[in-house]
C-alpha positions in Angstrom: -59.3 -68.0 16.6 -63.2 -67.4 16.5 -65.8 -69.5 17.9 -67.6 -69.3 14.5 -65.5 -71.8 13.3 -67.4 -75.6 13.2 -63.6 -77.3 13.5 -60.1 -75.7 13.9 -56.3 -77.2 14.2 -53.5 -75.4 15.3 -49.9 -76.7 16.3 -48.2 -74.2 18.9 -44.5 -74.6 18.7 -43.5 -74.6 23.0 -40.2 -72.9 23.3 -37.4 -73.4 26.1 -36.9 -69.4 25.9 -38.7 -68.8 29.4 -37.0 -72.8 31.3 -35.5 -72.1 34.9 -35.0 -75.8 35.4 -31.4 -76.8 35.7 -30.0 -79.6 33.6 -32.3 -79.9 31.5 -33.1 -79.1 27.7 -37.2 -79.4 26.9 -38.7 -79.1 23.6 -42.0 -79.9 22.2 -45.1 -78.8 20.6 -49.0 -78.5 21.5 -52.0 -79.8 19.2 -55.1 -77.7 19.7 -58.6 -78.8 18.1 -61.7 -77.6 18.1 -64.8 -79.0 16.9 -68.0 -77.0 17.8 -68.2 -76.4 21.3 -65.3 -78.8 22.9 -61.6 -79.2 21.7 -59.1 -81.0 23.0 -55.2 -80.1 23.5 -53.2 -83.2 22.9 -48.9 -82.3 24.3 -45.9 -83.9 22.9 -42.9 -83.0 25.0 -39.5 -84.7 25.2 -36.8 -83.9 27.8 -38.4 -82.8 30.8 -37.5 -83.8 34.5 -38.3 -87.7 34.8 -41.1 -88.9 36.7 -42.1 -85.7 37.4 -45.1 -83.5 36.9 -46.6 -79.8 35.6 -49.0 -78.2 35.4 -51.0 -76.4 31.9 -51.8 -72.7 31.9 -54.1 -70.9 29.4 -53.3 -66.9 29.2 -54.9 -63.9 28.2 -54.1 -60.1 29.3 -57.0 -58.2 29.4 -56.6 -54.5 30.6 -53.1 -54.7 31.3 -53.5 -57.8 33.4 -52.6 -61.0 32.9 -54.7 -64.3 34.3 -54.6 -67.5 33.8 -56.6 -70.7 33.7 -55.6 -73.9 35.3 -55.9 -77.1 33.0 -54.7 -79.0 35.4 -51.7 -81.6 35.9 -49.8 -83.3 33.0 -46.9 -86.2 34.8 -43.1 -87.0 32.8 -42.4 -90.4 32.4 -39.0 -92.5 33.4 -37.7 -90.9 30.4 -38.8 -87.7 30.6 -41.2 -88.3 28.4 -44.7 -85.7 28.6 -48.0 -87.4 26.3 -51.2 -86.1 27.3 -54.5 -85.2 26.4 -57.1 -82.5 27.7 -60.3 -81.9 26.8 -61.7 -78.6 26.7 -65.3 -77.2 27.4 -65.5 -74.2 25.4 -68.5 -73.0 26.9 -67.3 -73.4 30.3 -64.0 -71.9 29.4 -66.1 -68.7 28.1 -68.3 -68.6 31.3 -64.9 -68.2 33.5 -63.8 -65.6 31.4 -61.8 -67.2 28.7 -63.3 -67.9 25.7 -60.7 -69.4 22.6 -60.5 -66.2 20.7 -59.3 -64.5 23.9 -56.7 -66.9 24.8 -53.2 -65.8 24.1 -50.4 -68.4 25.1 -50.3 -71.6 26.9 -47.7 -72.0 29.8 -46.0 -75.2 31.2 -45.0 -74.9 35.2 -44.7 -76.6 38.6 -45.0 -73.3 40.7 -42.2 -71.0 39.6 -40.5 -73.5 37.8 -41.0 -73.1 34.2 -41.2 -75.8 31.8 -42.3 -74.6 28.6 -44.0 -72.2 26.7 -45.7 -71.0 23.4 -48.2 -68.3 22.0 -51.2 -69.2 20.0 -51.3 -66.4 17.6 -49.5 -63.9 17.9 -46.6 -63.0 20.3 -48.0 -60.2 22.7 -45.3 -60.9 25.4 -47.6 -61.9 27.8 -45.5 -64.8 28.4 -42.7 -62.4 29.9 -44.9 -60.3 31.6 -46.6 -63.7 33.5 -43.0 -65.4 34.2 -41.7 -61.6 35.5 -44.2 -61.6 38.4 -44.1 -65.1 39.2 -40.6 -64.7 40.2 -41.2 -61.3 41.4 -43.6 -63.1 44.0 -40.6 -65.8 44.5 -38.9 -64.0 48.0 -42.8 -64.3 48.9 -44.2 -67.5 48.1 -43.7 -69.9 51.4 -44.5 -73.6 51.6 -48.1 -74.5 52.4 -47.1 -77.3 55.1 -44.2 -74.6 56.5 -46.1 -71.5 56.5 -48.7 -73.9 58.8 -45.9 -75.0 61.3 -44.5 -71.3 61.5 -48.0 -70.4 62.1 -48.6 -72.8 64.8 -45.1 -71.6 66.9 -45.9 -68.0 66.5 -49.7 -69.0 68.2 -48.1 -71.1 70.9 -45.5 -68.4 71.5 -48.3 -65.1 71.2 -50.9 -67.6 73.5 -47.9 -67.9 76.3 -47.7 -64.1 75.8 -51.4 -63.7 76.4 -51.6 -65.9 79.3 -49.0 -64.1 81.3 -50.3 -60.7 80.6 -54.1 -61.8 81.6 -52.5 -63.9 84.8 -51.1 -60.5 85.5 -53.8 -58.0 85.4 -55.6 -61.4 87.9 -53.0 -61.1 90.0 -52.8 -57.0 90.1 -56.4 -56.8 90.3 -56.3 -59.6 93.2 -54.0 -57.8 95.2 -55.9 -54.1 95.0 -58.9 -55.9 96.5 -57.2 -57.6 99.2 -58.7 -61.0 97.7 -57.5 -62.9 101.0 -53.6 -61.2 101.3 -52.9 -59.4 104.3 -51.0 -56.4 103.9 -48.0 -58.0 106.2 -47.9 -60.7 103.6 -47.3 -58.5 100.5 -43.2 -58.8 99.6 -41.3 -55.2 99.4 -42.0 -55.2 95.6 -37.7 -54.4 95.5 -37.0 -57.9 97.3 -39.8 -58.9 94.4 -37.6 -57.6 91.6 -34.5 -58.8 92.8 -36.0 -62.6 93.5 -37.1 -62.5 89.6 -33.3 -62.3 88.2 -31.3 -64.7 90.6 -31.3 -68.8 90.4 -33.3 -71.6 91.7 -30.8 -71.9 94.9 -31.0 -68.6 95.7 -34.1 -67.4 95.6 -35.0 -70.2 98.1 -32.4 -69.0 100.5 -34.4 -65.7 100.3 -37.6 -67.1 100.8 -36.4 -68.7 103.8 -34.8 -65.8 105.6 -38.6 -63.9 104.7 -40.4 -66.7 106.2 -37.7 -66.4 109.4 -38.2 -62.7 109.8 -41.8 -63.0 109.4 -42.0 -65.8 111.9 -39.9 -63.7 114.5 -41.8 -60.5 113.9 -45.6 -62.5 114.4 -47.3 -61.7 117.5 -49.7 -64.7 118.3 -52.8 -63.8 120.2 -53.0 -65.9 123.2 -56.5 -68.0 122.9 -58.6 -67.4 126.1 -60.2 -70.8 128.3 -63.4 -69.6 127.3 -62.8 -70.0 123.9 -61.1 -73.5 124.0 -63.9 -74.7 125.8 -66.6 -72.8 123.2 -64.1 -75.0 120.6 -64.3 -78.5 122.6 -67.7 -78.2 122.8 -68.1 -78.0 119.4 -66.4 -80.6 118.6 -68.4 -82.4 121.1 -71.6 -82.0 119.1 -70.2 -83.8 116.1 -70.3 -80.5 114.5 -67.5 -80.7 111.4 -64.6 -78.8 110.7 -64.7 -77.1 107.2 -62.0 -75.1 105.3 -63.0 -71.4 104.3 -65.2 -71.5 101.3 -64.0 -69.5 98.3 -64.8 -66.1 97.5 -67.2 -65.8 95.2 -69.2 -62.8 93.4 -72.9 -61.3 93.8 -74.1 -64.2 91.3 -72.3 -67.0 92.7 -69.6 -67.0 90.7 -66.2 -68.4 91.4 -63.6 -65.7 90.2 -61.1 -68.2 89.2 -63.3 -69.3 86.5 -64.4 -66.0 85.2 -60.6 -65.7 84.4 -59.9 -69.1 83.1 -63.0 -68.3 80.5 -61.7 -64.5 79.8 -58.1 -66.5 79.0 -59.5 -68.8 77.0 -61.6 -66.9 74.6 -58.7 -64.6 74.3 -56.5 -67.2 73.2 -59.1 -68.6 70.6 -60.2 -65.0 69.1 -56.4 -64.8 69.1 -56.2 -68.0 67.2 -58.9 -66.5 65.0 -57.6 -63.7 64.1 -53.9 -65.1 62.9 -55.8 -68.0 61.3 -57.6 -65.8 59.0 -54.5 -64.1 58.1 -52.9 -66.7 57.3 -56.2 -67.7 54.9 -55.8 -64.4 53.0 -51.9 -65.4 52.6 -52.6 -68.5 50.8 -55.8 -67.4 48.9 -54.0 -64.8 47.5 -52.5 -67.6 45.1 -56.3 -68.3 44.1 -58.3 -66.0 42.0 -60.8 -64.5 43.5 -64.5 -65.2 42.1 -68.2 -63.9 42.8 -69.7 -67.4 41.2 -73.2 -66.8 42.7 -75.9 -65.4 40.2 -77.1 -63.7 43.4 -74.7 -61.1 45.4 -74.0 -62.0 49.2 -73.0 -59.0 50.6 -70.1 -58.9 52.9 -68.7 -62.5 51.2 -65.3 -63.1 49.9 -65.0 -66.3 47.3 -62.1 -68.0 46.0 -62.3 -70.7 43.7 -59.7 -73.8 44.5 -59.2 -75.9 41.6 -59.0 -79.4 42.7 -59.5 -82.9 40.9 -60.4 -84.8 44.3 -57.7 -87.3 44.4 -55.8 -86.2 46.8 -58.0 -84.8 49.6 -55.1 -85.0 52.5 -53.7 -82.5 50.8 -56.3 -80.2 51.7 -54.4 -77.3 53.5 -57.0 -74.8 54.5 -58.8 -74.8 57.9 -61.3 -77.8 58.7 -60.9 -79.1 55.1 -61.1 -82.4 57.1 -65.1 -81.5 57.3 -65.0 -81.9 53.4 -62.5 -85.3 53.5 -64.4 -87.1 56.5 -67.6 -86.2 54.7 -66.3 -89.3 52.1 -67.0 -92.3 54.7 -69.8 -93.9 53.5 -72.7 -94.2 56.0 -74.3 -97.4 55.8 -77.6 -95.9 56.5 -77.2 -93.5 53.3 -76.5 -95.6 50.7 -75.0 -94.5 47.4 -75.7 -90.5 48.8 -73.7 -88.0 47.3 -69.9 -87.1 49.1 -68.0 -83.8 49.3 -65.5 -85.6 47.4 -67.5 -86.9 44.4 -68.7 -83.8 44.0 -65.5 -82.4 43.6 -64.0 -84.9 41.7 -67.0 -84.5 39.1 -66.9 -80.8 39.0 -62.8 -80.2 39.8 -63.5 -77.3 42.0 -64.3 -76.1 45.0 -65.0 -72.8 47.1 -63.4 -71.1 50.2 -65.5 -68.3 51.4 -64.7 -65.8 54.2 -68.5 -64.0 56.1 -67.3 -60.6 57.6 -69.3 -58.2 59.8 -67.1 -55.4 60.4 -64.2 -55.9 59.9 -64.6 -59.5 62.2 -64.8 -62.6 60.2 -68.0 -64.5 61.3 -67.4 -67.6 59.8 -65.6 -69.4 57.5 -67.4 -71.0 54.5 -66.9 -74.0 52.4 -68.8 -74.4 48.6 -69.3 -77.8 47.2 -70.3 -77.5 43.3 -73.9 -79.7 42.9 -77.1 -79.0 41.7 -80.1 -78.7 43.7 -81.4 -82.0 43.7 -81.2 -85.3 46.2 -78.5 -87.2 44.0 -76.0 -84.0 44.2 -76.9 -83.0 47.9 -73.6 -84.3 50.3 -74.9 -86.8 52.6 -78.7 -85.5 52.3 -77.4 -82.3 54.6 -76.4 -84.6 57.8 -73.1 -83.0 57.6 -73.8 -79.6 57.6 -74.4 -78.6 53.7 -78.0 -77.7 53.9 -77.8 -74.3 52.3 -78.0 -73.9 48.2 -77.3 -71.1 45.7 -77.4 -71.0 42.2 -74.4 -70.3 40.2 -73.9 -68.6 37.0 -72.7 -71.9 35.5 -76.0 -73.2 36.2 -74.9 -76.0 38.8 -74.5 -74.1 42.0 -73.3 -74.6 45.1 -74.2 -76.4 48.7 -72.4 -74.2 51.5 -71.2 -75.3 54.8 -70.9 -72.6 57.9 -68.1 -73.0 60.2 -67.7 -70.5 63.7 -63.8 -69.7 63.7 -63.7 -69.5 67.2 -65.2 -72.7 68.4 -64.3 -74.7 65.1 -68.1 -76.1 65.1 -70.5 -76.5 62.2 -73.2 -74.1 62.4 -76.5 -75.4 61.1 -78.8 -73.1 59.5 -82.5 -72.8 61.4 -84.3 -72.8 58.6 -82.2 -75.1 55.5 -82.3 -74.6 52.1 -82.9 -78.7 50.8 -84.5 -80.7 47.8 -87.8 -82.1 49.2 -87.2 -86.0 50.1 
């Protein structure tokens, strides 16, 4: 196909060659239409699993690769039934890389599961190679919601790990400086050792034979009159009785708090760090883009197709900052939302800010152009930094620190004049 044509019609015969789907038999065909610069794919599919839905692929190998373009979701009826149009936007298509002439085959599929498929012009076997590593990436591919919850145990269970070990070096460290514990009061660390691996009942039967011995082997100095007079005195005077402040350092520091911090910004670089790897799990489903007609350095982009509907099943980190970002404020009136933004451009971005090899934050992109009617919530939010895209529309960005989960606002913001 060429894009020199004014109007074009083409029926693609989808074939059941490539179906994994048990019990049943699909068949059906694909209209394509072009006229000038849009076109429009109408499906006509009988068969399929009922009430239940796919989604459309566009192919094209280029270099040995194969890639693909998301059209988005087409849904069975109680019969089984598939009728559905979609509307294409050649020139949009061409921008993301896939302009008509390039496009070899159209695929049918819910994940793995393949529905139907047919080529366009000519079959290339790009169909085979793109169904042989999607089940080559089968043993890999893990549940969104299960890879979270296996995520969250192996934190807890890494955090307990992390608590004990830092607890530890206190106590260790405690101990060398004689941080209140007399050296008579240290246990043999043997009687330490052996207390570790025996029950409740008998490790208090220890503990009180210790205390016993220790009470038999004390020598209590015998307080002299002098001194209980010095004491009665004292008491005398109204003067009051005070427990022994806690140690603290040269800057008035209380130790104990110096650890609880040091734990707990171990425990959320920690949380960082396996967060962000299980990011680059997911994303790796997503293709990669550099959308920007400027380079950032050290930014990674991924481009999440989404049509908005269904924002709870947002399944990155703080999507919530996009989803709560839809309650309308009654003091901003008919302002632009995260989510109508999405819904209007069917995309977003997930970025990932490195320095070093640390990731600095985590970044969100909301397609809208650089104007009051497209900026979310007038920038109260967060979104108050703007780049222009090669599509034309660009992006508003939103920072987020990893570590503390906040929203970092940019000193100096990048907003349409209001």
């Amino acid at each position: 196909m060429s894009m020199e044509y004014t109007y074009f019609r083409k029926y693609i015969i989808l074939k059941n060659d490539y179906t994994n789907i048990s019990n049943i038999n699909p068949k059906g065909y694909a209209k394509v239409e072009i006229r000038g610069n849009k076109g429009i794919i109408n499906f006509n599919v009988e068969n399929c699993e009922k009430e239940e839905y796919y989604r459309v692929y566009l192919l094209k190998e280029e270099n040995g690769q194969v890639y693909e373009e998301d059209l988005g979701r087409i849904f069975a009826d109680d019969h089984g039934r598939l009728r559905r149009d979609i509307t294409l936007n050649l020139r949009e298509l061409e921008s993301k890389g896939f302009s008509i002439d390039k496009i070899d085959a159209i695929l049918i599929r819910r994940g793995i599961y393949v529905l139907l498929g047919g080529y366009i012009d000519k079959d290339n076997k790009v169909l085979d190679r793109s169904i042989k590593r999607l089940l080559s990436e089968e043993k890999q591919e893990i549940d969104v919601e299960e890879a979270f919850d296996l995520l969250e145990e192996e934190l807890i269970e890494e955090e307990k790990l992390i608590e004990e070990e830092i607890i530890e070096e206190d106590v260790e460290q405690d101990v060398q400086k004689d941080f209140h514990l007399p050296e008579e009061e240290l246990i043999d660390e043997e009687i330490v050792d052996t207390v570790q691996v025996l029950d409740h009942q008998e490790q208090e039967a220890i503990e009180e034979e210790i205390i016993e011995e220790e009470v038999q082997e004390e020598v209590f100095e015998e307080p002299s009159l002098d001194k209980l007079e010095a004491a009665e005195d004292n008491v005398g005077e109204g003067t009051d009785l005070q427990e022994e402040e806690p140690e603290t350092t040269v800057d008035g520091k209380d130790p104990y708090m110096e650890s609880y911090e040091s734990l707990e910004y171990a425990r959320r670089l920690h949380h960082r760090n396996q967060m962000t790897k299980y990011i680059l799990s997911i994303l790796r489903f997503f293709p990669q883009v550099q959308p920007l007609k400027i380079y950032l350095h050290n930014y990674s982009w991924w481009r999440i197709e989404d049509d908005g509907t269904e924002p709870y099943r947002g399944f990155l980190p703080y999507y919530n900052y996009l989803m709560s970002s839809d309650y309308k404020y009654p003091f901003l009136h008919n302002s632009a939302t995260c989510m109508n933004q999405i819904r209007k451009y069917g995309h977003y971005l997930f970025g990932l800010y490195k320095e070093g090899k640390e990731t600095k934050y985590y970044v969100y992109g909301v397609p809208g152009k650089f104007t009051q009617e497209e900026h979310p919530f007038k920038g109260i939010t967060g979104f108050n930094t703007w780049y222009d895209s090669l599509d034309g529309i660009g992006y508003w960005i939103l920072y987020i620190d990893p570590i503390t989960g906040k929203v970092i606002y940019p000193i100096n913001p990048m907003v349409p004049s209001y």
